[in-house]
N, C-alpha and C positions, 0 to 999 in steps of 0.2 A: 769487163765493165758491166754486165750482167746481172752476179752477182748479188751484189748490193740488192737489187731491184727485188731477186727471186727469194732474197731474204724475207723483206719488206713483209708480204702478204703471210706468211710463217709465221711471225711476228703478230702478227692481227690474228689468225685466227687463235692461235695457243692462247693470247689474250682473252678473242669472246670466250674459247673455250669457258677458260678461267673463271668468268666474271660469270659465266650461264652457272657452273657449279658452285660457286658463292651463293647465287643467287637461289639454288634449287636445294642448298644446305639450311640458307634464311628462312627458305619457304616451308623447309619440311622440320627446321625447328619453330615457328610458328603455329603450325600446325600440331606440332607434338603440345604446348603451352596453351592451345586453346581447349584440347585433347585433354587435360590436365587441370582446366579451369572449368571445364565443364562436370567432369568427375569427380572432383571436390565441392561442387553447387550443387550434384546427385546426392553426395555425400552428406549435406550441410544440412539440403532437404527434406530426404530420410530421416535424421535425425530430429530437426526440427517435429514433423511428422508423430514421430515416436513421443517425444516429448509431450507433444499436444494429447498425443493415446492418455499418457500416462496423468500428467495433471489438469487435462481440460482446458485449458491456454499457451499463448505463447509464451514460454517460459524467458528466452531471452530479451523480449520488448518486457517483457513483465519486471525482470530484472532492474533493466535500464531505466524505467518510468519510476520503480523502488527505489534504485538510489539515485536519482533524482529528487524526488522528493525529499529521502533524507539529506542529503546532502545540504538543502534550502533551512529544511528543520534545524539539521547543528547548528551550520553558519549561521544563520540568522540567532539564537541562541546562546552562540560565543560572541557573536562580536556585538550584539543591542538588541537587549531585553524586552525594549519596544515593538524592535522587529521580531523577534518571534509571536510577542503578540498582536498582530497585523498580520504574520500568514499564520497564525495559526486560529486566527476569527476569519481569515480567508477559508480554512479549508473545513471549518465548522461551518459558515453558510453555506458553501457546497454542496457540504455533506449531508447538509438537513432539507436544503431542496430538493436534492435529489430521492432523499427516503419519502419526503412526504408526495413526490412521482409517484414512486413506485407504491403507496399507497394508495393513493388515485388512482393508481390503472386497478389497482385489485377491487374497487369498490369504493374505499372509504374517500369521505369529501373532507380532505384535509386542508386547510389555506394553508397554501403554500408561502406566498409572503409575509403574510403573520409573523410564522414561524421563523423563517430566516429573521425577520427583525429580532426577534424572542431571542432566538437564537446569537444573535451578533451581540447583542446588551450584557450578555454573563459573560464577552470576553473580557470587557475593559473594570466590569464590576468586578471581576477576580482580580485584573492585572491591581488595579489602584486600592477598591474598598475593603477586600481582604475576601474570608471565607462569609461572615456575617453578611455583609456588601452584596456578595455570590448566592448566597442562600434569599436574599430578600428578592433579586432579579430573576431568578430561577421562578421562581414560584409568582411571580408578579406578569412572567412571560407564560405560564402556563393559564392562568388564568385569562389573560390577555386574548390567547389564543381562542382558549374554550368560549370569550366572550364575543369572539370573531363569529367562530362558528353559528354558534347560538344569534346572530344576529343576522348573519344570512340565511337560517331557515324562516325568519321571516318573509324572503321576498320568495320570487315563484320559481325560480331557477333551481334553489339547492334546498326546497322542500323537503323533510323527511321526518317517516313515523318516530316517535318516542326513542325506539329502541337502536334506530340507526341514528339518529342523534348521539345519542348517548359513546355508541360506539367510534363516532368521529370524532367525540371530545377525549375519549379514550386514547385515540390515536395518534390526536395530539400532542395530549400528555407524552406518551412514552418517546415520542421524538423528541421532545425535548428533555425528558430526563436519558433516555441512551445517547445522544449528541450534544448537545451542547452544556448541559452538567457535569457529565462523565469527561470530556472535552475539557471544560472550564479546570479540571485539576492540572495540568498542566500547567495553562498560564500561571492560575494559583501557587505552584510548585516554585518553577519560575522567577517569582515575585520576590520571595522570600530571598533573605540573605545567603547565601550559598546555595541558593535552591535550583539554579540554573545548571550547576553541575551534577546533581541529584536528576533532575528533570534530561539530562544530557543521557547521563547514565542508564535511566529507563528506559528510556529510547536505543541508544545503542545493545543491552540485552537482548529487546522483544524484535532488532531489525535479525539478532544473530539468533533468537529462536527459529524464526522465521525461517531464515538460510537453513538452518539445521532438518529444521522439519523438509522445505522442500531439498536439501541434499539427498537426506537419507532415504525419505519416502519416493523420492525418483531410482535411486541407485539397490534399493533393498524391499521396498515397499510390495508386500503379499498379503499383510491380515489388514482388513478395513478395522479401523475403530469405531463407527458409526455409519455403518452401511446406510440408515435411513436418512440420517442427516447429512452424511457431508462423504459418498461414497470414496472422493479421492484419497481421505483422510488415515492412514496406516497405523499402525502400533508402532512398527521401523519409524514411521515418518517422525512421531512423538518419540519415540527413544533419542533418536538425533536430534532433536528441538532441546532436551531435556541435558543432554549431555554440552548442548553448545550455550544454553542456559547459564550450566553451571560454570563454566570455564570463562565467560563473560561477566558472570558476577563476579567471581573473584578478582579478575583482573581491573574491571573497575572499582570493585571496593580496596583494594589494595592499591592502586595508581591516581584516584580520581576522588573518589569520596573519604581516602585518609581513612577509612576500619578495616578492622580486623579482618582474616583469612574468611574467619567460619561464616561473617553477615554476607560476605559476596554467595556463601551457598544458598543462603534463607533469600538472600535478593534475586537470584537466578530462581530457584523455585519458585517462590511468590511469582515471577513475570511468566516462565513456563504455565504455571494455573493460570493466569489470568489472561494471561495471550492466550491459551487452548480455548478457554471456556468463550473468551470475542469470537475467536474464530467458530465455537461450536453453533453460537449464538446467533450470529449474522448468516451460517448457512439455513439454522433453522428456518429465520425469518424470510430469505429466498423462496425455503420449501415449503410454506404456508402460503408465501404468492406466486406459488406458481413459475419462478422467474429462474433465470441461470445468474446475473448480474442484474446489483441496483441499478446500475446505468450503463452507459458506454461511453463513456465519456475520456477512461484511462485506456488506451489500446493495451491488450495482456493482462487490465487489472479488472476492467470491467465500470466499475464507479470507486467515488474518492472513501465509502463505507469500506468495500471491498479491501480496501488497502489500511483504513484505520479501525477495523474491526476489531484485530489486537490489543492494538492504540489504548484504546479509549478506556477499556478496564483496566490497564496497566496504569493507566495515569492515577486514576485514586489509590491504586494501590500501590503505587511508589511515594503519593505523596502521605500516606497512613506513617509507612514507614519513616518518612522522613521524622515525621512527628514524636512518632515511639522511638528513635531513636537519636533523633538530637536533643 
């Protein structure tokens, strides 16, 4: 009768046994996964790290905020004409704010809201009056400007000699013709009968110049192209811009805009020059004031210039083409 009893505790302990080595199995695979999770954030980080050596930002936020914005850019663009022009006079006030900041801090007394207004009026004058419409706002807002200015050196705050006058009207000027003129081809583009898939196309080129150049100039990049101006900037890195160019043309001009093989080559070139030379452009301008980014406004891109740098000379020279070629 025993027995039974002297089982019993047998029974329980081979149990805890059991259950302690289950438990000490969970625990040391736990351990192994955190083991594992941490070495791959070692891994992630180093990399990251490296990245930042190589092109001076975080490449991956950098990425993510890029296509982001493109992404707003298409859609808006495929599905209402209207809405790409609304964010895209969004991203022209921005853009012009923020330069005539960054002009401001180097010295020059730029009005800022002026300009943004200046700036806002050539989007809808492109969208509806045409190019004529654009050309009359453009130059209506630069004067505009220059008359701002010139009127608050009258009072005692933003007094100055002749020559820095002059030079703030100057400064005006050129934000409105680099931003919101250059800018304004798009809408412009846009507007036109089939011009939205023309203006689609532009865009998608200079987003895969882009890619290309930072592909290859991460992965290959040893000769600087312009050491004074834009140290990051590779020969590698422009070879890969050049080659994703061209392979982007073609596919759009053969899928998208309905021509021939050889226009997608001249359309991918033309974007490659004109996205290099934004890009050469907006670093110089950096390098003149002083500064790493127009603003900070994009985490990884810096400001919304930084990002349509490209942009903005590709626009008129996508919409030339359109012209010579439709």
């Amino acid at each position: 009768m025993s027995e039974p009893s002297e089982r019993a505790p047998v029974k329980k302990s081979r149990g805890r046994a059991r259950r302690e080595e289950i438990e000490a199995r969970a625990h040391l695979l736990e351990e192994e996964f955190k083991a594992q999770v941490a070495a791959t954030r070692a891994q992630i980080d180093a990399t990251t790290v490296k990245i930042e050596a190589r092109t001076g930002r975080n490449l991956p936020l950098a990425i993510l905020i890029g296509v982001g914005l493109g992404v707003l850019l298409i859609g808006s663009l495929i599905f209402n004409k209207a809405l790409f022009m609304i964010f895209t006079g969004a991203l022209i006030g921005f853009t012009t704010f923020e330069l005539a900041s960054a002009l401001r801090f180097a010295g020059r007394d730029v009005p800022r809201w002026p300009s943004v207004i200046a700036g806002l009026a050539s989007v809808p004058a492109a969208f509806y009056l045409g190019d004529q419409g654009r050309w009359l706002v453009v130059l209506g807002g630069i004067v505009f400007v220059a008359l701002w200015r010139l009127a608050e050196s009258l009072g005692k705050d933003h007094k100055a000699n002749a020559q820095d006058l002059w030079k703030d009207v100057a400064a005006g000027t050129f934000i409105q013709v680099y931003v919101p003129f250059l800018g304004s081809f798009a809408v412009l583009l846009a507007a036109k009968g089939g011009g939205e898939w023309w203006a689609l196309a532009f865009l998608l080129v200079v987003i895969s110049v882009d890619i290309g150049a930072y592909a290859s100039g991460l992965s290959f990049g040893k000769h600087p192209m312009a050491p004074r101006i834009s140290p990051k900037k590779t020969w590698e890195g422009f070879a890969g811009s050049v080659v994703a160019a061209l392979i982007a043309g073609v596919l759009v001009s053969l899928f998208m805009l309905q021509e021939p093989w050889w226009f997608g080559l001249i359309f991918g070139a033309v974007m490659v020059f004109t996205g290099t030379v934004g890009d050469l452009t907006e670093s110089l301008i950096k390098r003149d004031l002083g500064i790493k980014d127009i603003s900070t406004w994009l985490p990884g891109h810096g400001g919304f210039l930084d990002r349509l740098d490209s942009i903005l000379p590709s626009a008129a020279a996508g919409y030339v083409l359109f012209v010579i070629f439709t």
